[in-house]
C-alpha positions, 0 to 999 in steps of 0.5 A: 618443500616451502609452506604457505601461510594462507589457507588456500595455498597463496590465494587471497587471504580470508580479509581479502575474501570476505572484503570482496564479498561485503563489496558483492553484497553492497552492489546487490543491496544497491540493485534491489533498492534500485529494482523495489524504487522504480517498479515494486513502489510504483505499482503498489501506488497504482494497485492501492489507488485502484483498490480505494477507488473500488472500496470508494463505489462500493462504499457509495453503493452500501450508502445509498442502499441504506438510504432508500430502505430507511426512505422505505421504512420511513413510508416514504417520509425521507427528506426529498432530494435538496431538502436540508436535514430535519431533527426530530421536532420536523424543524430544518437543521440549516 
C-alpha cells in the first residue's frame, strides 16, 4: 500500500485550494461592486433628491407660517410684500 502525501488523498493540495477560493472571493467582491454602482448608488441618489425636495416644502411651509403669525402678532405691521425690510428705527434697510 503506497501513502499519499496530500491530505485529501491527491486531490489539490491546501495552496491550490485556498488560491482558488481567494479567486472565488475576488469575482464575487467584483459583483457586489458592480451591483452597489449601478443599482444601490442610483437610487439612493433619487431617494435623497426626493427627501431634500419633501424637507424643502416642508421647510417653506414651516417659514411662511412664522411669517403670518408674526404679521398677526405685529397687528398686521408686517412689511407688505416687496416692500424691503425696516430696522427698528422704521428707516428701510436697502
Amino acid at each position: 500500500m503506497s501513502t499519499n502525501n496530500t491530505p485529501n488523498g491527491g486531490g489539490p493540495s491546501i495552496g491550490q485550494r485556498i488560491d482558488e477560493a481567494i479567486e472565488l472571493i475576488e469575482m464575487e467582491l467584483r459583483h457586489a461592486a458592480m451591483y452597489v454602482n449601478d443599482a444601490v448608488i442610483p437610487q439612493v441618489r433619487r431617494e435623497s433628491i426626493s427627501a431634500m425636495r419633501t424637507a424643502a416644502d416642508t421647510l417653506r411651509t414651516l417659514a411662511d407660517r412664522f411669517e403670518q403669525r408674526s404679521g398677526a402678532a405685529a397687528g398686521g405691521r408686517g412689511n407688505p410684500p416687496g416692500d424691503p425690510p425696516r430696522n427698528p428705527s422704521g428707516e428701510s434697510r436697502s
